[in-house]
C-alpha positions as CSV (number, residue, x, y, z in Angstrom):
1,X,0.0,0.0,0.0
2,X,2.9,2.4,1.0
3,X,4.8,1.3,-2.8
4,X,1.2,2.2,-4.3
5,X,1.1,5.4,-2.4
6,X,4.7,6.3,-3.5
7,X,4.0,5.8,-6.8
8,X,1.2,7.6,-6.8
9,X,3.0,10.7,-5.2
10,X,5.7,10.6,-7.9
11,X,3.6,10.3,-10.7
12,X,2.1,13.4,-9.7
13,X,5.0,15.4,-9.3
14,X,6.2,14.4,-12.5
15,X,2.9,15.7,-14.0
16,X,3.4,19.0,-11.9
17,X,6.9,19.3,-13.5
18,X,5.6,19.2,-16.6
19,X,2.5,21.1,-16.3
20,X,5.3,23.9,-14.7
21,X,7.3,23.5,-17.7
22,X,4.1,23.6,-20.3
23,X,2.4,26.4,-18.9
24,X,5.4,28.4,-19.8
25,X,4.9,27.8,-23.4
26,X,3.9,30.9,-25.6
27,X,0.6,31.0,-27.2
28,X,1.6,31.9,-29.9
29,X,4.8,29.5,-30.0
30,X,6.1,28.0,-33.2
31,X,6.0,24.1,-33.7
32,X,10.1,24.4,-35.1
33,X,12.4,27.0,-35.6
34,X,15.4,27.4,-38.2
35,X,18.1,28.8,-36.2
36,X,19.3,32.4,-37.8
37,X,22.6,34.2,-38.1
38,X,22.2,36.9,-35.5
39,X,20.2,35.1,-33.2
40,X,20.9,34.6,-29.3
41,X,19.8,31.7,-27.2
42,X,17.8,34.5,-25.4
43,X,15.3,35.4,-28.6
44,X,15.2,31.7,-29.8
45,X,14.4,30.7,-25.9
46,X,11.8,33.8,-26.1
47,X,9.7,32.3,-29.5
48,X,9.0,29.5,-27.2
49,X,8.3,30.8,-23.7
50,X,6.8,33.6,-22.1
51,X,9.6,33.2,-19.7
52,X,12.9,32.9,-21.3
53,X,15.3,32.2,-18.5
54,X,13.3,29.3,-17.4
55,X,14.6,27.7,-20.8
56,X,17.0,24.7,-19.0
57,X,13.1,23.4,-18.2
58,X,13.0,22.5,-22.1
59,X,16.4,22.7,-23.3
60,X,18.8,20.8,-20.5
61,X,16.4,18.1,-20.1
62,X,16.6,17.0,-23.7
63,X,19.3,14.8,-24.6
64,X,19.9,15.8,-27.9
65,X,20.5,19.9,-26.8
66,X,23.5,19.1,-24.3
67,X,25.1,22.0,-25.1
68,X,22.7,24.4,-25.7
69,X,25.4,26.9,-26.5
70,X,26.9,24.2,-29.5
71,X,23.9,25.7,-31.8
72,X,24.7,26.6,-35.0
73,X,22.6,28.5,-38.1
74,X,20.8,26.6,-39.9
75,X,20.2,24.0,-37.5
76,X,16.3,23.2,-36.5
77,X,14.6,23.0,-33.4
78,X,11.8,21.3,-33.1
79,X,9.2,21.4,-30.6
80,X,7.6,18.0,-29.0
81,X,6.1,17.1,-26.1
82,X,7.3,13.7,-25.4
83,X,7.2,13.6,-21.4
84,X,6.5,17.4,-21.4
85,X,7.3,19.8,-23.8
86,X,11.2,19.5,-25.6
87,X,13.2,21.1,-27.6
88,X,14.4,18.5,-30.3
89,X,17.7,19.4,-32.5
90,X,18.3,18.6,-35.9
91,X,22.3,19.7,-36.5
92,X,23.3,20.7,-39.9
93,X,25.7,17.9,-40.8
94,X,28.7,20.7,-41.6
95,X,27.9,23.5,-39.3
96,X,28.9,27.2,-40.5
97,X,29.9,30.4,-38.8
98,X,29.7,31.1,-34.8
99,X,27.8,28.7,-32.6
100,X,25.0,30.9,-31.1
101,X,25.6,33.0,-27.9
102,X,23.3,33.9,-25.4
103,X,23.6,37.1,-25.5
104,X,25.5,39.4,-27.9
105,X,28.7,39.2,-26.7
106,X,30.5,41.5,-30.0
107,X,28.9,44.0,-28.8
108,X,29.6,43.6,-24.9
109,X,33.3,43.2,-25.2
110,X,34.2,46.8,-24.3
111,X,32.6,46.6,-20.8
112,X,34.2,43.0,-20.7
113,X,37.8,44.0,-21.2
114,X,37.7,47.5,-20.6
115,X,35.8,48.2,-18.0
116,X,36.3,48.2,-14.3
117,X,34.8,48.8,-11.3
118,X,37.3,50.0,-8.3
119,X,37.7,50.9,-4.7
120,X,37.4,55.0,-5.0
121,X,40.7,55.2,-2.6
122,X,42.2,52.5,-4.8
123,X,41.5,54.9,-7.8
124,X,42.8,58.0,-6.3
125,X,46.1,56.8,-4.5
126,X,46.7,54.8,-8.5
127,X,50.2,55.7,-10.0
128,X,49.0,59.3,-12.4
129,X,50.0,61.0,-15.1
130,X,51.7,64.2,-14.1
131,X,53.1,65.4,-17.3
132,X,53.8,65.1,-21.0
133,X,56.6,64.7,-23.5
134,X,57.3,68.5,-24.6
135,X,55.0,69.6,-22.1
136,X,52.2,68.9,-24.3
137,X,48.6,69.1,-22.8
138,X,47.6,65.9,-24.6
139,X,49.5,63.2,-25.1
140,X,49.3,61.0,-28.6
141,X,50.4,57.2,-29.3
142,X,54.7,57.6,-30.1
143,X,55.3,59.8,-26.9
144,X,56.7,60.1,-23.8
145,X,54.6,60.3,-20.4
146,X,55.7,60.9,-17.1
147,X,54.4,59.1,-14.5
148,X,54.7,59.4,-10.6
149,X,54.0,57.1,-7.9
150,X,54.5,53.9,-10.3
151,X,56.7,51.2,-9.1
152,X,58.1,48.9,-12.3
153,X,60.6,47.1,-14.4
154,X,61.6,48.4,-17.7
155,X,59.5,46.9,-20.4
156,X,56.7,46.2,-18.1
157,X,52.9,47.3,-19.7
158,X,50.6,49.0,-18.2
159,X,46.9,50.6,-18.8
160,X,46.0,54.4,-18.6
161,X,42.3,54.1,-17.2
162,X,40.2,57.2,-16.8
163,X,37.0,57.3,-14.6
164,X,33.5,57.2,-16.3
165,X,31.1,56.9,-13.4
166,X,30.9,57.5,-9.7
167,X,28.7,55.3,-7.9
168,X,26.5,56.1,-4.7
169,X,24.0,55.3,-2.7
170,X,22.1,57.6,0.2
171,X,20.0,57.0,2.5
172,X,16.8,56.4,1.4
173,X,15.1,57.1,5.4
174,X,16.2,61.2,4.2
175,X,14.2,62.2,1.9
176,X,15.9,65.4,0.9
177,X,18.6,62.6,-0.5
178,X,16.5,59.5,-1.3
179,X,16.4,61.0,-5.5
180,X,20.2,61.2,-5.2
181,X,21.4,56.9,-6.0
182,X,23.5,57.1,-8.7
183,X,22.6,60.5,-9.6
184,X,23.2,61.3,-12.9
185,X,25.5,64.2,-12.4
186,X,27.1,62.5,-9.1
187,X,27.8,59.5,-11.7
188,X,29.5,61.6,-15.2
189,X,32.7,62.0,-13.7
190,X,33.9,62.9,-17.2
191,X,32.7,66.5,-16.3
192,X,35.7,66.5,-13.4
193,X,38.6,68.2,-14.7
194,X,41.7,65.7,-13.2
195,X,42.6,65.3,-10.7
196,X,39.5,63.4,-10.1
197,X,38.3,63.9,-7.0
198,X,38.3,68.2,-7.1
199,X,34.6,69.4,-6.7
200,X,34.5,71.5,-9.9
201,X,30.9,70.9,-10.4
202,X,29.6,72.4,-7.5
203,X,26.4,70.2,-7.5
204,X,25.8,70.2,-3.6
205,X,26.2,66.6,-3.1
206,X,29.8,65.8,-4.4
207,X,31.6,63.2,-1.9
208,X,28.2,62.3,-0.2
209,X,26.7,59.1,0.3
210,X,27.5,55.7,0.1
211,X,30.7,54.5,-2.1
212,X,30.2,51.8,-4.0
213,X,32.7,52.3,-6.2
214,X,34.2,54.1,-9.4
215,X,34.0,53.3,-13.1
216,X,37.3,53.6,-14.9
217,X,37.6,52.7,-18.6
218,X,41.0,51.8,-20.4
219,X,41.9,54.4,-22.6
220,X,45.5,53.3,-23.8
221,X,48.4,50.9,-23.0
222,X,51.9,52.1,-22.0
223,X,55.3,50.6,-21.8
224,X,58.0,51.5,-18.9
225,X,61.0,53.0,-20.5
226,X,63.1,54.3,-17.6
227,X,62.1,54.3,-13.4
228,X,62.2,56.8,-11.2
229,X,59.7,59.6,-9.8
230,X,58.6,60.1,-12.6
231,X,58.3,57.3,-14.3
232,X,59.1,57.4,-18.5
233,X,56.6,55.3,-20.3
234,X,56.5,55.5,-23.9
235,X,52.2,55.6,-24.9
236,X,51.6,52.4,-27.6
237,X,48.6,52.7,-28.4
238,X,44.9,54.9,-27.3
239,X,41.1,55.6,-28.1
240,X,41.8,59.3,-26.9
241,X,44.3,61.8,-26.2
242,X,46.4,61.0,-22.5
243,X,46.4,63.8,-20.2
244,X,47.2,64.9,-17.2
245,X,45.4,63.1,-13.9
246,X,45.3,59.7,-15.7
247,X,45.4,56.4,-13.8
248,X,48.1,54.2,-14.3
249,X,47.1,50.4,-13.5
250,X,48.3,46.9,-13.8
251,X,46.7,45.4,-17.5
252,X,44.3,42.9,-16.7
253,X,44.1,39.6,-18.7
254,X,41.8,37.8,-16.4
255,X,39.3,35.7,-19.1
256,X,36.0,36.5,-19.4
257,X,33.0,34.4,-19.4
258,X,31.7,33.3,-22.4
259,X,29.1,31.2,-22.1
260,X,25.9,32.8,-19.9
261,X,22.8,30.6,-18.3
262,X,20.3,33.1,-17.6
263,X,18.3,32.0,-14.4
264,X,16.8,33.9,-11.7
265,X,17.8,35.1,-8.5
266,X,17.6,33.2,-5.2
267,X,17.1,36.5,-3.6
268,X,16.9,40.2,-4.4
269,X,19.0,42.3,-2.1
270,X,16.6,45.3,-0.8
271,X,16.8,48.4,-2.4
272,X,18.2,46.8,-5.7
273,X,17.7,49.8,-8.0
274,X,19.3,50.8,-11.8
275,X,21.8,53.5,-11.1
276,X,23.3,54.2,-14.0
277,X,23.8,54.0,-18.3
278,X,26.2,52.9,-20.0
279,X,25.3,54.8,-23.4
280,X,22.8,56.8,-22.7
281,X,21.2,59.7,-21.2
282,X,18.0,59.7,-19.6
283,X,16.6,56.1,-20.4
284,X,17.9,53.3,-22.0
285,X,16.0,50.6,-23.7
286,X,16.5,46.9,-25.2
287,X,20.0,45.3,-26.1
288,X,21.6,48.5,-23.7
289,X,24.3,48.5,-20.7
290,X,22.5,49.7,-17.2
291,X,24.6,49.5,-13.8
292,X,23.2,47.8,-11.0
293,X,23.5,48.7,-7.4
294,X,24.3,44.9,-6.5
295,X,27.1,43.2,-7.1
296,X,29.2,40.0,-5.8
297,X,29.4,40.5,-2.1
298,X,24.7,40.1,-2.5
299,X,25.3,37.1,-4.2
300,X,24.6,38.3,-7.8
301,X,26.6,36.1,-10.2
302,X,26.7,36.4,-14.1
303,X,23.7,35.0,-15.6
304,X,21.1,36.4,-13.0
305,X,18.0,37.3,-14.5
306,X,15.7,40.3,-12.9
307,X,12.6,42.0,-13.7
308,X,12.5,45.7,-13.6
309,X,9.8,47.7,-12.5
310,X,9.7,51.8,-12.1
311,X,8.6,53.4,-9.1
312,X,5.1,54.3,-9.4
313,X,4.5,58.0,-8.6
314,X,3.1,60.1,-5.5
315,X,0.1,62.6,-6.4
316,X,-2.1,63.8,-4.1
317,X,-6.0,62.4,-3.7
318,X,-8.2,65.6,-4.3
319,X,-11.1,63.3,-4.6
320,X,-10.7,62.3,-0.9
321,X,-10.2,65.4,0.2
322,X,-13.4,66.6,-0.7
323,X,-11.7,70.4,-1.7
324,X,-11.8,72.7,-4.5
325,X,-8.4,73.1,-4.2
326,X,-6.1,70.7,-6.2
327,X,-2.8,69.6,-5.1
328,X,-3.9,69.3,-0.9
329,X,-4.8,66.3,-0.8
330,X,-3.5,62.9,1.3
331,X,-0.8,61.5,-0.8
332,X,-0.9,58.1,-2.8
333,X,2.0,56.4,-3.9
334,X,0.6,54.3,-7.2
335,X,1.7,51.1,-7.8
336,X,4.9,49.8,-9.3
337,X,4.8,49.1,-13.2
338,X,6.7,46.8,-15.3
339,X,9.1,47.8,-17.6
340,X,11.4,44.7,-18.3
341,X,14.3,41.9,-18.0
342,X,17.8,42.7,-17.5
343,X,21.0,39.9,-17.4
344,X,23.9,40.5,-15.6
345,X,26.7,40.0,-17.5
346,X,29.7,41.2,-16.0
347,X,29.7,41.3,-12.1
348,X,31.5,43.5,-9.0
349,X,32.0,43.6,-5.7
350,X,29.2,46.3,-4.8
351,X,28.0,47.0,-8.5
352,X,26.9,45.3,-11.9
353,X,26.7,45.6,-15.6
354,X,23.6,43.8,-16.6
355,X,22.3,43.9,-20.5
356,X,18.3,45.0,-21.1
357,X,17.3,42.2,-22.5
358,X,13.1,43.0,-23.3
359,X,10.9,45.9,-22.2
360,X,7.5,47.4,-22.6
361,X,8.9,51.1,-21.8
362,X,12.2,53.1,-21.4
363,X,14.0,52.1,-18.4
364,X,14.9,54.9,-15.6
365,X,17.4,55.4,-13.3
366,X,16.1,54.2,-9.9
367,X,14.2,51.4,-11.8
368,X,13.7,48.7,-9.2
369,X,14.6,45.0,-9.1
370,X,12.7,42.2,-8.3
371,X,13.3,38.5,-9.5
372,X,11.3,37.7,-12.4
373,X,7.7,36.1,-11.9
């Protein structure tokens, strides 16, 4: 009787398993799919279910998709539903070009290589340019740079890294400060004339808040010619003209990952919020770079996968207050609304670089995070 009840019990988890799985499906899903040049495992995952990252549900589970990142144009997927719904793979017999990624990674490599997140005092007390060959203002690929505070062998390499953002967060119990994480102006710290951390903007909140780190990007390599204080390097090569107040820091030829699973979070750290663009303004939308205000010591690992929602707004209630006057009454803070999915792709120890993956509307800074539904 026990045996009969055990059965029981795991036949009907195995139909829960697969009813989970299947009621992921898309309406609209297609019955097979020819694999394009261009695609990700992200948009083929997304033709299938209305939940992308829960695609190792179909994909892992099928034998013949192993590696789902071994996908090639041209191939075929075919959807059955054998035991549940699968993902079945019919392999061109010579494939052609690059398997398919997850997500775009051509177009991720600068914040993959060249960028970094870094302790603020780290930054500051960093070996700095402190003049140029000829006394130059700008220095060009073929000269000389001098360099103090830099301890070195001759014919040792280095990177010239220059801050891009400013990260911090305030306290969100003030609210004459709560609109201030990763303020836009608090994060440009290309409007600081070096050194880096002079006030020249005079925005009133400069130095304030939480650090969580600074943004530097790797603007040119240099070689040690001759030690001392200063330092002669000889610039090799640069996307910009060297000036004064550059970082000097060891190049970095840690690997990257290559291969992303997108899954969702265990937890969400409180207070998880957008703070920041990569290339843009005053939103960003799909296939863009947004900073994250978590990073490796909250557990976020490459691969996480997080809704985004944006704060719904404050008015007043003048229905409630029963007044002619407008603009008196109680306040109501509306709902939050959706807005999208972003990845993380690249992670810190306080921040993140995650990639907008889909969206219904711009995304904000101060978008919050929650783990996808």
């Amino acid at each position: 009787m026990i045996k009969k009840i055990i059965v029981l019990l795991a036949g009907m988890l195995v139909t829960v398993a697969v009813y989970a799985a299947g009621a992921q499906l898309r309406a609209d899903h297609p019955d097979s799919y020819t694999v394009r040049r261009g695609d990700t495992l992200w948009d083929i995952s997304a033709k299938f279910l209305s939940k992308p990252w829960l695609w190792p549900e179909i994909w892992q589970a099928n034998p013949q998709v192993r590696n789902p990142h071994l996908i090639y144009p041209g191939d075929v997927l075919n959807l059955s539903f054998i035991n549940g719904p699968r993902l079945r793979l019919q392999p061109q017999t010579h494939p052609e070009g690059e398997a398919v990624p997850a997500i775009p990674l051509s177009e991720l490599k600068m914040f993959l290589k060249n960028m970094r997140v870094m302790d603020s005092n780290a930054v500051n007390s960093a070996p700095y340019v402190v003049g140029l060959e000829e006394a130059r203002l700008r220095g060009t690929v073929g000269q000389n740079l001098y360099v103090r505070g830099l301890q070195g062998e001759p014919g040792q390499r280095w990177a010239i890294v220059r801050p891009t953002h400013v990260f911090r967060g305030f306290n969100q119990n003030d609210a004459s400060r709560a609109d201030l994480v990763g303020h836009e102006l608090d994060s440009n710290a290309a409007m600081v004339n070096a050194p880096w951390d002079e006030d020249t903007r005079n925005d009133g909140h400069y130095g304030r808040g939480d650090d969580l780190g600074v943004e530097v990007s790797v603007i040119g390599t240099a070689e040690t010619l001759r030690t001392g204080d200063p330092s002669t390097l000889l610039l090799l090569d640069s996307t910009m003209e060297i000036r004064s107040g550059d970082r000097i820091m060891p190049v970095d030829d840690a690997p990257y990952d290559a291969f992303y699973y997108p899954h969702p979070p265990k937890s969400v750290p409180a207070d998880a919020k957008v703070i920041g663009f990569a290339d843009a303004m005053d939103a960003a939308g799909s296939r863009q770079v947004v900073m994250l205000s978590i990073g490796a010591k909250d557990g976020v690992d490459n691969g996480q996968t997080f809704t985004i929602y944006e704060p719904g707004e404050t008015i007043h209630d003048d229905v409630a207050s029963n007044s002619w006057n407008r603009g008196v009454g109680h306040n109501v803070t509306l709902p939050d609304e959706y807005v999208g999915h972003v990845m993380v792709f690249r992670t810190f120890d306080r921040v993140s670089y995650g990639l907008i993956m889909d969206g219904l509307r711009p995304v904000h800074v101060g978008g919050r995070l929650r783990a996808p539904e």
